[in-house]
Backbone as CSV, one residue per row, in Angstrom:
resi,resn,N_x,N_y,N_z,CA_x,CA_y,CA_z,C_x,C_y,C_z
1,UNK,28.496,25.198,32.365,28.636,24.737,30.976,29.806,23.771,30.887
2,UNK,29.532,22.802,30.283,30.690,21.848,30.237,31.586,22.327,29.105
3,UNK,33.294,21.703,29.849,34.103,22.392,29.503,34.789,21.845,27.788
4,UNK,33.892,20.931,27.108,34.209,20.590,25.828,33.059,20.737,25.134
5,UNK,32.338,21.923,25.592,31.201,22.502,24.434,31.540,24.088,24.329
6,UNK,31.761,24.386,23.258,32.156,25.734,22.891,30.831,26.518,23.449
7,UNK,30.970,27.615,23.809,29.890,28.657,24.383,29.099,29.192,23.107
8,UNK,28.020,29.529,23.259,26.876,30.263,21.894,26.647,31.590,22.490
9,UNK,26.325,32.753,21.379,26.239,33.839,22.044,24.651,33.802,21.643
10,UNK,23.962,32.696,21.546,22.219,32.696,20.586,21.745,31.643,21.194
11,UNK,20.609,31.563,21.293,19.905,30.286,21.676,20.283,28.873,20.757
12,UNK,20.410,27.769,21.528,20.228,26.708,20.569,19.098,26.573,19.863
13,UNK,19.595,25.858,18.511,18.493,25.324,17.760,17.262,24.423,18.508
14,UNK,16.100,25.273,17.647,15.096,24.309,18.059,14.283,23.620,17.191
15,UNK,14.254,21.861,17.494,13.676,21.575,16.580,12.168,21.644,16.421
16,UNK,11.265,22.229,17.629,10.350,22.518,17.481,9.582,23.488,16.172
17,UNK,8.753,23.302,15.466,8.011,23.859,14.341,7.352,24.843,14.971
18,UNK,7.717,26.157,14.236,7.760,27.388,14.600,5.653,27.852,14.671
19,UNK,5.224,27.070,14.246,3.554,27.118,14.308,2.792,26.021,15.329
20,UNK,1.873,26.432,15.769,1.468,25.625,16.616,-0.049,24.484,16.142
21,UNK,0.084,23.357,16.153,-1.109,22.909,15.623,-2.168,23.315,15.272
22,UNK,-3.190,23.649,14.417,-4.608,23.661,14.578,-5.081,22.421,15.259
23,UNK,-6.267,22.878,15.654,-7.685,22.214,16.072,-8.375,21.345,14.659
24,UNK,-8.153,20.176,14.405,-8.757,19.522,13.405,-9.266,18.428,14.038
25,UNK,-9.794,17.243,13.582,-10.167,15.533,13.976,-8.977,14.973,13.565
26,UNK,-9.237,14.255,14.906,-7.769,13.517,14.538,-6.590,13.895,15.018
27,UNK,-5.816,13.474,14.890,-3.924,13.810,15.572,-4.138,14.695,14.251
28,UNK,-2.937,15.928,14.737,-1.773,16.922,14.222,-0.750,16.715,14.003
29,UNK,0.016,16.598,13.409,1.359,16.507,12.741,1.882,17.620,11.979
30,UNK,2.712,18.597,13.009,3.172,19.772,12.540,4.836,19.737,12.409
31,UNK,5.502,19.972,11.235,6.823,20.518,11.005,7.153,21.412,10.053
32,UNK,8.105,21.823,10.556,8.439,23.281,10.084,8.319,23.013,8.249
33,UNK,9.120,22.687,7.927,9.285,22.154,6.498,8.755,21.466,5.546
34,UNK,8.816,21.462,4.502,7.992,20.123,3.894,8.596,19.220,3.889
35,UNK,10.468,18.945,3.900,10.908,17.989,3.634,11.177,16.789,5.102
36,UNK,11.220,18.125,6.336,10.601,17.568,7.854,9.216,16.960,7.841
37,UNK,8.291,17.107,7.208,7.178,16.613,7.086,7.362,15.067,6.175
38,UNK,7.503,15.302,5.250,8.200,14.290,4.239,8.147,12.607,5.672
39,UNK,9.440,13.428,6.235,9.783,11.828,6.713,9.058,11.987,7.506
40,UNK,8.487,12.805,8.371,7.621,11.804,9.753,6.826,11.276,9.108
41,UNK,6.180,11.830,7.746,4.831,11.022,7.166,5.873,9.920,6.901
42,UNK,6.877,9.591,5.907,7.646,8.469,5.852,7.755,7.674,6.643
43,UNK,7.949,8.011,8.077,8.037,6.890,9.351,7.169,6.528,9.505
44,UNK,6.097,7.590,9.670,4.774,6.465,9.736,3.878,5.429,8.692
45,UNK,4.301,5.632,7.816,3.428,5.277,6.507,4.489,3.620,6.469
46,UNK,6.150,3.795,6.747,6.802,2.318,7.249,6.684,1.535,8.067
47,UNK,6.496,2.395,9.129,5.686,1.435,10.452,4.387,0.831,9.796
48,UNK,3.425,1.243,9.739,2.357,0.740,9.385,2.270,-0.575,8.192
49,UNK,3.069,0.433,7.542,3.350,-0.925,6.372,3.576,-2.241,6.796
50,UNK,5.208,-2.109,7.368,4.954,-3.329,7.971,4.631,-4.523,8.214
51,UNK,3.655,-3.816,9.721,2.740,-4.286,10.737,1.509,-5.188,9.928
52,UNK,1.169,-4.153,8.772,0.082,-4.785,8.038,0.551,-5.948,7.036
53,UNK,1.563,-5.578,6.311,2.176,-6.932,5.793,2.215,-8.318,6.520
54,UNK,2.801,-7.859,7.601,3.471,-8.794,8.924,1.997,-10.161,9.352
55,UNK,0.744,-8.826,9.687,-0.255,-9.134,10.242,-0.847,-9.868,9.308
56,UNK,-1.051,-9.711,7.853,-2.084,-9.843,6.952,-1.477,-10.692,5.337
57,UNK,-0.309,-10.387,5.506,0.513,-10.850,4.400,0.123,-9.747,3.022
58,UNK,-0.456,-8.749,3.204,-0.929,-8.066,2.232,-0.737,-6.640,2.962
59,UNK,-0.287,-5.060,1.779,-0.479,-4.106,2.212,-1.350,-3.556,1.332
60,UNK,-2.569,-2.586,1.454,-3.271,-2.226,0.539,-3.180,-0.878,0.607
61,UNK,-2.956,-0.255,-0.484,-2.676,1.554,-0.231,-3.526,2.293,-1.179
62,UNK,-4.030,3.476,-1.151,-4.572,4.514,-1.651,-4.274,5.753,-2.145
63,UNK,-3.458,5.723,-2.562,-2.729,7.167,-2.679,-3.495,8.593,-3.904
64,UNK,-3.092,9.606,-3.763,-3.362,11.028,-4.220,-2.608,11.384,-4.947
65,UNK,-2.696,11.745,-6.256,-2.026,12.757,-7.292,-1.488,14.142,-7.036
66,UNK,-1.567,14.387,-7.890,-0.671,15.900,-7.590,0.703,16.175,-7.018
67,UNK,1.204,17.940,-7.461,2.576,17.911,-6.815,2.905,17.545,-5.422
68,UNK,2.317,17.975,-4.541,2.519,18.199,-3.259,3.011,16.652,-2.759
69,UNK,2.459,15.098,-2.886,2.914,14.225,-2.319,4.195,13.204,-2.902
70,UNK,4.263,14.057,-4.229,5.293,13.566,-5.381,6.601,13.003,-4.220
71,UNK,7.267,14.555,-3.977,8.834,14.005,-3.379,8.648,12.955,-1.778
72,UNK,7.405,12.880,-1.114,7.405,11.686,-0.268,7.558,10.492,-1.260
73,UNK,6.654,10.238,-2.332,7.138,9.034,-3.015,8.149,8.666,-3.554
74,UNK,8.616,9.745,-4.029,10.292,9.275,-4.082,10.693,8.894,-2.932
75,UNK,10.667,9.996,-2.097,11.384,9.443,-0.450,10.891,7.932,-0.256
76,UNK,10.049,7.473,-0.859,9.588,6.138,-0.319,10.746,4.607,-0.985
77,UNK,11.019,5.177,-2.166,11.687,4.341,-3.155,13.163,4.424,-2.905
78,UNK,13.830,5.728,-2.686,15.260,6.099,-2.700,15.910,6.424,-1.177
79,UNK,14.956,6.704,-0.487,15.942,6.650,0.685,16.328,5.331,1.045
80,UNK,16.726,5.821,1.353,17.528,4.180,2.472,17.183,2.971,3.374
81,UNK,16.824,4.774,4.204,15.780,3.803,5.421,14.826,2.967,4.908
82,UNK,14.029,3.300,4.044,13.058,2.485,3.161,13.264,1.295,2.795
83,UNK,14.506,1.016,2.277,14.367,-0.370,1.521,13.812,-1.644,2.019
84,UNK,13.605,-1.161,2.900,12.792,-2.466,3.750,11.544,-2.462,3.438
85,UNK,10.961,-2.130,3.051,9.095,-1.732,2.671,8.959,-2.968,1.854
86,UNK,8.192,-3.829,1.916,7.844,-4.990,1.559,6.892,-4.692,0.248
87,UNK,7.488,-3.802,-0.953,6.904,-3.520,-2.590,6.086,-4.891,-2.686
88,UNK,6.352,-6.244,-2.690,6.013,-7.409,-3.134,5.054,-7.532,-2.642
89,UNK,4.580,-7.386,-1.662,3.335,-7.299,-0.531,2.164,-6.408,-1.047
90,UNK,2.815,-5.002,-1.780,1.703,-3.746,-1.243,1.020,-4.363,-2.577
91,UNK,-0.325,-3.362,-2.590,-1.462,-3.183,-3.456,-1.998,-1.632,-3.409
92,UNK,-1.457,-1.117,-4.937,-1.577,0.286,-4.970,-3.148,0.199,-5.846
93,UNK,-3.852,1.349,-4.885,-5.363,1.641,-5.556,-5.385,3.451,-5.627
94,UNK,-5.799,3.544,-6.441,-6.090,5.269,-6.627,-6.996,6.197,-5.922
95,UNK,-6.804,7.371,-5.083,-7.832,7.844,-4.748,-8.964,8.342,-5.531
96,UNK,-8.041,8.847,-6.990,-8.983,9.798,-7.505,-8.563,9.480,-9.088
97,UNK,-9.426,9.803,-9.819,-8.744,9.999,-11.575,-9.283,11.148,-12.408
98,UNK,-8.686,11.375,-13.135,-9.357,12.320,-13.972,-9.369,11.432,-15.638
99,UNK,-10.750,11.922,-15.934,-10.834,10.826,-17.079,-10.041,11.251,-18.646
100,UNK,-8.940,10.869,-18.497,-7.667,11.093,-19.301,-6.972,10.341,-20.137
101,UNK,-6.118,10.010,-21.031,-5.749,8.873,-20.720,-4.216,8.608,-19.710
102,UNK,-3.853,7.592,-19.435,-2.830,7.385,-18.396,-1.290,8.325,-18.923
103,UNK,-1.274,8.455,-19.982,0.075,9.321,-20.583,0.047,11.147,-20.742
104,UNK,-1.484,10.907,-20.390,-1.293,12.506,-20.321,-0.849,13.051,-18.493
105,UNK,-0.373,14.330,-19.149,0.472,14.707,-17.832,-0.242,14.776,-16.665
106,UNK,-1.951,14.549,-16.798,-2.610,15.211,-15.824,-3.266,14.076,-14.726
107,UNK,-2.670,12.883,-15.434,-3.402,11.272,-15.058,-2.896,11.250,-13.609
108,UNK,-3.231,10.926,-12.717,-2.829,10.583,-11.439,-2.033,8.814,-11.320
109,UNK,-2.926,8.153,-11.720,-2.370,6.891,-12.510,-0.799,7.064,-12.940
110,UNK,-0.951,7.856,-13.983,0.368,7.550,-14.889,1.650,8.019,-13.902
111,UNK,1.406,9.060,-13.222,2.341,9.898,-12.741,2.995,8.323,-11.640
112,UNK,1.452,8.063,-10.845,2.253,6.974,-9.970,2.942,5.932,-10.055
113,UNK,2.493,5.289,-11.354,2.934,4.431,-12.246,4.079,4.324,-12.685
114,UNK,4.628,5.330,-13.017,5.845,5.219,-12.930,6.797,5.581,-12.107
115,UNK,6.424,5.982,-10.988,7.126,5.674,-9.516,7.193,4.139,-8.785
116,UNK,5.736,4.318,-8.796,5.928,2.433,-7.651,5.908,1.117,-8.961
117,UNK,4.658,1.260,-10.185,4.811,0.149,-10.707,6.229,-0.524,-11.762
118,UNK,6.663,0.949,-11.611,7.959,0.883,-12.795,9.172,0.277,-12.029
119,UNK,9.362,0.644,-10.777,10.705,1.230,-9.881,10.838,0.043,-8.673
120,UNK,9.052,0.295,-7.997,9.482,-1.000,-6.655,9.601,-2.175,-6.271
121,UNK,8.967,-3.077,-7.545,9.076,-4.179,-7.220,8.276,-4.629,-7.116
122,UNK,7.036,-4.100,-7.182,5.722,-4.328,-7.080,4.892,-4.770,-8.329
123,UNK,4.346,-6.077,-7.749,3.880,-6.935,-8.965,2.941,-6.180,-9.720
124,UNK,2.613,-6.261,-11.257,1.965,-5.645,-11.675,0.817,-5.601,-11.901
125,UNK,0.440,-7.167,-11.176,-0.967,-7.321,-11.333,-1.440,-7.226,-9.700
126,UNK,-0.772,-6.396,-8.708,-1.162,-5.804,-7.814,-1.529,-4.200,-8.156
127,UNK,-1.563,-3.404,-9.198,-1.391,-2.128,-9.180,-3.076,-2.103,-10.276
128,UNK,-4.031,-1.115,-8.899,-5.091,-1.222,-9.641,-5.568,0.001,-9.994
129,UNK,-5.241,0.491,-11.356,-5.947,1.654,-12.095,-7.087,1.805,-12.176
130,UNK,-7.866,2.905,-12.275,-9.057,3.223,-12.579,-9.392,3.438,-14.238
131,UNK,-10.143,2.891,-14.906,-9.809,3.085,-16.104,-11.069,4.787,-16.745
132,UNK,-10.092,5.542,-17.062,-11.025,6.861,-17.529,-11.932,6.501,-18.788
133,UNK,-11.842,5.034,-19.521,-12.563,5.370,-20.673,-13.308,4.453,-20.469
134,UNK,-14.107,3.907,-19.810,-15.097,3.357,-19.307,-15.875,4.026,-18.943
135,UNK,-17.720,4.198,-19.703,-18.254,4.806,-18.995,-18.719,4.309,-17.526
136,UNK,-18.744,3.252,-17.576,-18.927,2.713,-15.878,-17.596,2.277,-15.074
137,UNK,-16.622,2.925,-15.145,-15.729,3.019,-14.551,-15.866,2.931,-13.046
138,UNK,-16.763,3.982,-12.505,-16.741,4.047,-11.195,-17.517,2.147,-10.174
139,UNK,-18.323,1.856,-11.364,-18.891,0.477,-11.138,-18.020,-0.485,-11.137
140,UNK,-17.328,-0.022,-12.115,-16.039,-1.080,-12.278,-14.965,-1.454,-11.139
141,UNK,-14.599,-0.034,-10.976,-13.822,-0.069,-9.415,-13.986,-0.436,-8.192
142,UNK,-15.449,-0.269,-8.128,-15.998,-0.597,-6.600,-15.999,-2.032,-7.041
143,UNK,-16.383,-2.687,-7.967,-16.280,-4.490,-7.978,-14.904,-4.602,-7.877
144,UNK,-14.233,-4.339,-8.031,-13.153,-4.961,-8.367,-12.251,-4.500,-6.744
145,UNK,-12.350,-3.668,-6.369,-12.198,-3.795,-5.040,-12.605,-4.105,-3.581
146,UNK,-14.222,-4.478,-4.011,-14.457,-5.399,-3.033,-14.195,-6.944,-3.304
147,UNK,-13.896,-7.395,-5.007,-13.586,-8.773,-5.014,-12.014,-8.948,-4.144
148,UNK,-11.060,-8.103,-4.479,-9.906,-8.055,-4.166,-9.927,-7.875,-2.169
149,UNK,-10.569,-7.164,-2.010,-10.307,-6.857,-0.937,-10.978,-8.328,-0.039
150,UNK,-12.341,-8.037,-0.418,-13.184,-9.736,0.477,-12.118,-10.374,0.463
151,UNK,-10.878,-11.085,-0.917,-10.017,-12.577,-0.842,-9.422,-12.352,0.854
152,UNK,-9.194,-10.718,0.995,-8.369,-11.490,1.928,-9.180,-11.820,3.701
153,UNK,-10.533,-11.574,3.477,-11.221,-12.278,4.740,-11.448,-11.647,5.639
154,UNK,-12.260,-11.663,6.306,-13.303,-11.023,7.254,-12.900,-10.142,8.028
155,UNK,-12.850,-9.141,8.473,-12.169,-8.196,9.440,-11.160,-7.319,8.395
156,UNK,-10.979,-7.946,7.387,-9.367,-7.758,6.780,-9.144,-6.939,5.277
157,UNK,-11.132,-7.001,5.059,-11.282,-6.393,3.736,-11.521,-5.270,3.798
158,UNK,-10.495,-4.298,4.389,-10.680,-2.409,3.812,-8.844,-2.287,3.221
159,UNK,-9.021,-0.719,2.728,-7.886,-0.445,2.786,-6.907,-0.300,3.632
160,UNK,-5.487,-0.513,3.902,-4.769,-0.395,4.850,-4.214,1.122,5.378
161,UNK,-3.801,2.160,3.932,-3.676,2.878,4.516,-4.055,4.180,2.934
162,UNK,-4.554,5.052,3.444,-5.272,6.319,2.249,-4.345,7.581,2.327
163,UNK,-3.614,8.447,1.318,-3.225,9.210,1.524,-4.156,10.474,0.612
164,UNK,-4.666,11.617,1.499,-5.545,12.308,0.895,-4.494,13.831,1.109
165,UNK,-5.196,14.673,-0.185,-4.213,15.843,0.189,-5.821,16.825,0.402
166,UNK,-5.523,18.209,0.091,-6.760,18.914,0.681,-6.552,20.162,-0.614
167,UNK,-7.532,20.581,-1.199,-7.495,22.020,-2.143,-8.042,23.010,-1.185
168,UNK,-7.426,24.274,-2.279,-7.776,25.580,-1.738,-9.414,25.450,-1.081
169,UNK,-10.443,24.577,-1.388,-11.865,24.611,-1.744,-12.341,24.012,-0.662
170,UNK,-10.957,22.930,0.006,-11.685,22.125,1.077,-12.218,20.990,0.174
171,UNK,-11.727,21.054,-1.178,-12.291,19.559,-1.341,-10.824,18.202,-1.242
172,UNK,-10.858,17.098,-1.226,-10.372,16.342,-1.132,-10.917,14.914,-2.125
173,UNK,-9.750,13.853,-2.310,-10.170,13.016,-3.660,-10.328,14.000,-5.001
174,UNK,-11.292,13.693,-5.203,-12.327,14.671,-6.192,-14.017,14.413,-5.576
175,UNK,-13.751,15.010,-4.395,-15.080,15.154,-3.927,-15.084,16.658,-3.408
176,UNK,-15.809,17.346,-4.836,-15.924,18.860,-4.663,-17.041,19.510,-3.574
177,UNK,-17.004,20.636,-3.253,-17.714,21.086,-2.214,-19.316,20.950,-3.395
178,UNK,-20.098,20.963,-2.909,-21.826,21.205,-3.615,-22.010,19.964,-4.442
179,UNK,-21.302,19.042,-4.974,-21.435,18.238,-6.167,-22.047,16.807,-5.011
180,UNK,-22.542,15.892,-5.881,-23.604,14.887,-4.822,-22.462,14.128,-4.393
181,UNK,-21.419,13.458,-4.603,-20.848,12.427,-4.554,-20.272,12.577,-3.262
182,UNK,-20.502,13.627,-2.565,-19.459,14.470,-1.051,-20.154,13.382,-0.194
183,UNK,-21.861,13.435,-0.366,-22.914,13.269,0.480,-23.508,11.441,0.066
184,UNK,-22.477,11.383,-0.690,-22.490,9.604,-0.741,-22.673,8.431,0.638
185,UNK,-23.695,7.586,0.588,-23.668,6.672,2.042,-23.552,5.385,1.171
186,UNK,-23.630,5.290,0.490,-23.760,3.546,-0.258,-22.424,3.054,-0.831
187,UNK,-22.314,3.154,-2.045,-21.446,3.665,-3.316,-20.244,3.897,-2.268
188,UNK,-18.940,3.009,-3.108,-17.927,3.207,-2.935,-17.080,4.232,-3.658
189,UNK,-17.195,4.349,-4.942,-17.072,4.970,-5.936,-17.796,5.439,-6.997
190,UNK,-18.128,6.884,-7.269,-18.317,7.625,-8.009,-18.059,8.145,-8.825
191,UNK,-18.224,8.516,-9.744,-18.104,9.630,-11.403,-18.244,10.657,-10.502
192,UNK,-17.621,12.100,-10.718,-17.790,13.435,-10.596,-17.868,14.143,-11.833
193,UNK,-18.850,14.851,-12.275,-18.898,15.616,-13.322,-19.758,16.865,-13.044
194,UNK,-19.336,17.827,-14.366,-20.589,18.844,-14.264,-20.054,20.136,-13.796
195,UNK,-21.152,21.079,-13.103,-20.653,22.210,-12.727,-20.094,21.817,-10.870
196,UNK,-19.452,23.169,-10.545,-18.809,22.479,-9.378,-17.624,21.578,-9.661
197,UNK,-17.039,20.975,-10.896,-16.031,19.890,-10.794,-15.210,20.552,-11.358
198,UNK,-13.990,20.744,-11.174,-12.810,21.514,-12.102,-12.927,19.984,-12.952
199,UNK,-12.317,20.721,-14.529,-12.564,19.757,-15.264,-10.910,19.066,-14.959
200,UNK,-11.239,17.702,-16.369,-11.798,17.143,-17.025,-12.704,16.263,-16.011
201,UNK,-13.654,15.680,-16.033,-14.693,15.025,-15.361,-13.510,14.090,-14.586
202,UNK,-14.058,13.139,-13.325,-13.263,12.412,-12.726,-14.394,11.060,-11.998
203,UNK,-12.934,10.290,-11.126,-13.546,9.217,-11.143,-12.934,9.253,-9.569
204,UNK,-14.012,9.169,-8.574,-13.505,9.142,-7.210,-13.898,8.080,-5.905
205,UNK,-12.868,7.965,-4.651,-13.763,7.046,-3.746,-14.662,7.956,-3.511
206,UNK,-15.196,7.310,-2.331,-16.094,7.890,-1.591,-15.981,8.140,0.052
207,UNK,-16.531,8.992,0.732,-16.053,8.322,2.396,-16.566,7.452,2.445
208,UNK,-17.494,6.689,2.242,-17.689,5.325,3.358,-16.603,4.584,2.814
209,UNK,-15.626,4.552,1.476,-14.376,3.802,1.584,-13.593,4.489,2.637
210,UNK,-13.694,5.417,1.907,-11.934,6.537,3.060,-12.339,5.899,4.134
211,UNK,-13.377,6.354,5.043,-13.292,5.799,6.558,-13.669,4.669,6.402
212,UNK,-13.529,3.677,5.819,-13.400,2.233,6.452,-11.895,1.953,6.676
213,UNK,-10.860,3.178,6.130,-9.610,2.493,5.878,-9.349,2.252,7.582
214,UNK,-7.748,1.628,7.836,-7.216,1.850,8.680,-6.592,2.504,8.939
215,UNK,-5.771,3.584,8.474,-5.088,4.835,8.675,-5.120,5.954,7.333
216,UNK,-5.859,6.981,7.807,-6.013,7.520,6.688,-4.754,9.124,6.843
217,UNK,-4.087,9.111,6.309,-2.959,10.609,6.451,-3.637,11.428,5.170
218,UNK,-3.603,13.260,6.084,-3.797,14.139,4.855,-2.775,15.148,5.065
219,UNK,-2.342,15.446,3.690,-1.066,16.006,3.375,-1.027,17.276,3.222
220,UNK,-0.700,18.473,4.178,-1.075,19.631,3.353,0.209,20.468,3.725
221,UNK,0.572,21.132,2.680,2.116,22.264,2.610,1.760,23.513,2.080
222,UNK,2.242,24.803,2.967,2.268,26.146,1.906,1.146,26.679,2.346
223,UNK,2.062,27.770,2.459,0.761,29.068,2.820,-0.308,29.444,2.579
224,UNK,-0.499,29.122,0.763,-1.633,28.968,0.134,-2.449,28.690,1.043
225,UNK,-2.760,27.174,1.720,-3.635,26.643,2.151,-3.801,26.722,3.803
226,UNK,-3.348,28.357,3.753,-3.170,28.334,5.660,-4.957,28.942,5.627
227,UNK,-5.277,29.712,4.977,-6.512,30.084,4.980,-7.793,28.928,4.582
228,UNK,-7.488,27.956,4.297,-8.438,26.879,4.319,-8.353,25.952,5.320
229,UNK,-7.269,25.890,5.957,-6.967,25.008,6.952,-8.028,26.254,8.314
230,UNK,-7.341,27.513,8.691,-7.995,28.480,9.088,-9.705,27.719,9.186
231,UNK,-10.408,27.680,8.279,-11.608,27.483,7.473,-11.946,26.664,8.356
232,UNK,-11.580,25.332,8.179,-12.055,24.251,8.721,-11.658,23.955,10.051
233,UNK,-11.146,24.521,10.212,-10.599,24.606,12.122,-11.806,25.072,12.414
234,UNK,-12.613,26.326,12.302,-13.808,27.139,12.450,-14.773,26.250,12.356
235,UNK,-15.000,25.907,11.735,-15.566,24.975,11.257,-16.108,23.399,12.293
236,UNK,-15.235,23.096,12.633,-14.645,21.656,13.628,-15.032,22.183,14.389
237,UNK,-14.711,23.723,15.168,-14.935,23.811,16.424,-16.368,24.232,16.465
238,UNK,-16.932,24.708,15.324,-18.221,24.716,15.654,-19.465,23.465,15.883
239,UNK,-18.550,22.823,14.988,-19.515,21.042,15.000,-18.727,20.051,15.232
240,UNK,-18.104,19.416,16.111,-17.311,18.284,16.442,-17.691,17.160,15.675
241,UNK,-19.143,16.627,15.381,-19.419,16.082,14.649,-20.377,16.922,13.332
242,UNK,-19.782,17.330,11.968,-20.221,18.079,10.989,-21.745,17.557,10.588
243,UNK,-22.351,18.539,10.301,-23.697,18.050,9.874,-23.227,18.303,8.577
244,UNK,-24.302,17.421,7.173,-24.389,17.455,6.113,-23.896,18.873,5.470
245,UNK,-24.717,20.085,5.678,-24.231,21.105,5.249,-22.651,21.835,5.272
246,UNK,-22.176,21.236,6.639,-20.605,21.583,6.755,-19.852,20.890,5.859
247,UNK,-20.452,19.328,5.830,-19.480,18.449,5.100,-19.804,19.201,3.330
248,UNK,-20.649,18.853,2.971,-21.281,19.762,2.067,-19.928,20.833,1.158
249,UNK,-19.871,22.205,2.155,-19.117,23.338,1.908,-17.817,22.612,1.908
250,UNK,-17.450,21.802,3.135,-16.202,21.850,3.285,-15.891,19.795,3.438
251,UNK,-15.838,19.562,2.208,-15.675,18.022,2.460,-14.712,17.043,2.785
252,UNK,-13.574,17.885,2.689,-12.288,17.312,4.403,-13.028,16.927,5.546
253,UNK,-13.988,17.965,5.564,-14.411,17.649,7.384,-15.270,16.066,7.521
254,UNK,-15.498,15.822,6.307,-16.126,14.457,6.103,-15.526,13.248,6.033
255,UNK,-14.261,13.306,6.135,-12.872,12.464,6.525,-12.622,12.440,8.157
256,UNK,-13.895,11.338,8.327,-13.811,10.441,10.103,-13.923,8.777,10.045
257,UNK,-12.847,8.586,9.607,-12.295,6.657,9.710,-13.461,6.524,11.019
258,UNK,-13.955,5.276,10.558,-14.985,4.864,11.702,-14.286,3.542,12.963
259,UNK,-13.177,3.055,12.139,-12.624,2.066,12.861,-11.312,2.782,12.587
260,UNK,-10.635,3.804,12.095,-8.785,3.442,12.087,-8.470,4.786,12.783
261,UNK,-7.419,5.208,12.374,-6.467,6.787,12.432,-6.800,7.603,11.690
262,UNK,-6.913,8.631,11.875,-7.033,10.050,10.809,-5.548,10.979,11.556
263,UNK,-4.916,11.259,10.603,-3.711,11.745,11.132,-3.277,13.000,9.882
264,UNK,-3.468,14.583,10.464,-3.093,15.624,9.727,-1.222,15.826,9.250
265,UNK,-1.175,15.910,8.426,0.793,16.011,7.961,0.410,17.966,7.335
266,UNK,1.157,18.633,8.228,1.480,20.417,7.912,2.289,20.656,8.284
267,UNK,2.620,21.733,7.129,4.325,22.297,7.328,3.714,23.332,7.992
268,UNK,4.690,23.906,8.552,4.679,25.234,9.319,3.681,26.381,8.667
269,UNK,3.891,26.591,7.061,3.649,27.527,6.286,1.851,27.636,6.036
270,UNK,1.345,25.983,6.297,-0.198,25.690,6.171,-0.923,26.196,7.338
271,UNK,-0.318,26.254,8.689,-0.799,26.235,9.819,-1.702,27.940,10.283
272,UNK,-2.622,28.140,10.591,-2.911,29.278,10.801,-2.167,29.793,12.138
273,UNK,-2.015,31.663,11.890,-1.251,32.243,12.771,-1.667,32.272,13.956
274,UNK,-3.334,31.567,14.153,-3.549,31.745,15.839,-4.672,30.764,15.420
């Protein structure tokens, strides 16, 4: 032992995450914490940025509502390391909406809105809402993001990067387990309504967007969801490639980018015990 390191009567710290990956598609990304999770998704979601700015002069993003990805977006605005993220560049698009209006607490819109469109710098006629009071909303969106996306040219028109989180249910977006929109091949975007949909009705992509993106990250924290993660591990290993009915029950498993990354973000607490 060298003679200017005090002796331990305990093992050193390890920064290894005390759970061991599941079996999902795609890379694993396991840390102990959520706020350890936080930044590796942070590092990667900057790298990428970037690269795609760099490459394309444009970043196009997708992001998810709810608590769980809230304090990465802060982390995106207030840390430090960040300030380099090229706001002027990106193009924020919604994964999902609930048909609300943008000021109620439950809008996915509003919540983000006033994180990136208020805060980063980001032009405002880059930030594209879904509008809930349109009944053809979902028509609306898919034009308006393939006009946006085609400008920027051949090879170049998908999203750059999708952040999806996962429910107790295995659904993801608002693409509920049993409801038609899971089992979508055309259609970029869909209406979800009805039975099967936690309300208020919503407005969602679809996979053939998700997997056209180029890097798609899904976010999942908390024990809650160690038994659904459990789920779909079972699941995967029974069908490497899911038939309709798996995707069906469990419509995470229907999140396979055909050209990019699919990359899992879990804290320790999500991970099943074996």
């Amino acid at each position: 032992m060298s003679a200017d390191r005090p002796a331990h009567d305990h093992e050193p710290f390890s920064l290894e995450p005390s759970a061991a990956p599941p079996r999902l598609p795609g890379e694993v990304i396991v840390r102990e914490t959520p706020d350890d999770l936080y930044d590796a998704l942070a590092a990667d979601f900057h790298m990428h940025c970037l690269n795609c700015a760099k490459a394309f002069d444009s970043f196009h993003l997708a992001l998810s509502g709810g608590s769980t990805p809230m304090p990465f977006y802060k982390q995106l605005l207030f840390d430090p390391q960040h300030r380099a993220l090229p706001w002027d560049k990106a193009h924020l698009w919604i994964v999902d909406e609930r048909r609300v209006p943008f000021d109620d607490e439950r809008s996915n819109y509003g919540a983000l809105r006033d994180i990136f469109v208020e805060h980063s710098g980001m032009p405002r006629s880059h930030a594209h809402p879904m509008n809930p009071d349109r009944d053809d909303a979902d028509i609306a969106y898919e034009a308006e993001l393939v006009n946006v996306l085609s400008a920027r040219g051949r090879h170049r028109d998908r999203l750059d990067f999708v952040l999806l989180g996962m429910g107790d249910d295995a659904h993801t977006a608002s693409l509920f387990p049993g409801t038609a929109p899971v089992l979508e091949k055309r259609r970029l975007v869909r209406m979800n309504e009805g039975p099967g949909v936690t309300p208020p009705p919503r407005i969602t992509m679809t996979l053939p967007l998700i997997n056209a993106a180029r890097f798609v990250a899904v976010l999942v924290t908390g024990k809650k969801k160690r038994d659904t993660i459990a789920r779909v591990q079972r699941a995967f290993e029974r069908e490497n490639t899911p038939s309709e009915g798996v995707v069906t029950d469990l419509p995470i498993l229907g999140v396979r980018p055909i050209a990019g990354d699919l990359r899992w973000y879990l804290d320790a607490e999500a991970c099943p015990e074996d």
